[in-house]
N, C-alpha and C positions, 0 to 999 in steps of 0.2 A: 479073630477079634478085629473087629473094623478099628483101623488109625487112621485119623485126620492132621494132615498138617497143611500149617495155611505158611504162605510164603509171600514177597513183595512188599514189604514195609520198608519205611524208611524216612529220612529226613527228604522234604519238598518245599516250594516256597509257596506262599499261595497264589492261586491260579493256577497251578500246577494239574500234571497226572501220574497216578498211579496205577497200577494194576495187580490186586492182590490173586494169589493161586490158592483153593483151598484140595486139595490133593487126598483121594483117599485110598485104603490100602482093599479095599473089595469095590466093586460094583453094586452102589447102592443110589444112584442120585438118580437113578433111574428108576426108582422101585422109591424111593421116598423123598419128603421133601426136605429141601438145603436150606437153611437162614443163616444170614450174617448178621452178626451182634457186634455192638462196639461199645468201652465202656472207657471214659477220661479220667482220669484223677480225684479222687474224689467225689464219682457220679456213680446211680446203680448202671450195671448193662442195661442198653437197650435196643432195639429192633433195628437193621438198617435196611433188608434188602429179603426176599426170599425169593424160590425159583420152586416150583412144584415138579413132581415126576413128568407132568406130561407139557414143561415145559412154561406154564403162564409166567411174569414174575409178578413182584408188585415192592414197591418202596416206601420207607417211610416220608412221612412230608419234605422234614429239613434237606434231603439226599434226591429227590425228586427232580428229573431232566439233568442231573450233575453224574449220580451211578446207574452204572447198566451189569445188571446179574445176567453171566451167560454158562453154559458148560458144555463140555469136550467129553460125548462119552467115552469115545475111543482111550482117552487120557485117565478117565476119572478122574475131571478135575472139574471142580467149579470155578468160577472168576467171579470177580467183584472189578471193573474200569470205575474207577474214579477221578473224573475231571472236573477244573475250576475249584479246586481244592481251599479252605479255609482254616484260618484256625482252628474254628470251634471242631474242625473234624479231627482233631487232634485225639487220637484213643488207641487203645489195643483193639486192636480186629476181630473178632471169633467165627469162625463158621461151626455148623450144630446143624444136626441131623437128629432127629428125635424118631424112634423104630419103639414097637411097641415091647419089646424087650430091655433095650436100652438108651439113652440120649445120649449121642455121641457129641464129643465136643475137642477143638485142634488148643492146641496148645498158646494159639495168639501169634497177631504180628504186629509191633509198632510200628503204627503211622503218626508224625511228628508233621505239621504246617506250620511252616514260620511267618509272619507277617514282616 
């Protein structure tokens, strides 16, 4: 059974960088595609970042020229670099890999921007 866990949250100030890990327990980023989801307080989840098997990525608006999705297959890990950081990106992290058997999903990582 594929596990995801994402890692690299934390408290930042804005303008900042981070750099989240989303880590998985089979070799799968290679064979399907990765999205990061982030959801604030009181918000639905929504779309931040995806990376396809063969590599493309593509970003949502607000996250665009700030995040860069990348991965390490040798790791099995996906990344999410995010720089120039804000408040409003204040959320829990998710990475999710959707397989036609199951939609896998990591457990979350808090990212906190302070102004």
């Amino acid at each position: 059974q594929v596990q995801l866990v994402e890692s690299g949250g934390g408290l930042v100030q804005a303008g900042g960088s981070l750099r989240l890990s989303c880590a998985s327990s089979e070799r799968i980023f290679t064979t399907y595609t990765t999205y990061w989801y982030r959801q604030a307080p009181g918000k639905q989840r929504e779309f931040v970042a995806v990376i396809a098997s063969g590599g493309s990525a593509n970003y949502a608006d607000p996250v665009k020229g700030r995040f860069t999705i990348s991965r390490d297959n040798a790791k099995k890990t996906v990344y999410l670099q995010m720089n120039s950081l804000k408040p409003d990106d204040t959320a829990v992290y998710f990475c999710n890999v959707p397989t036609p058997t199951r939609d896998y999903w990591g457990q979350g990582t808090q990212v906190t921007v302070s102004s």
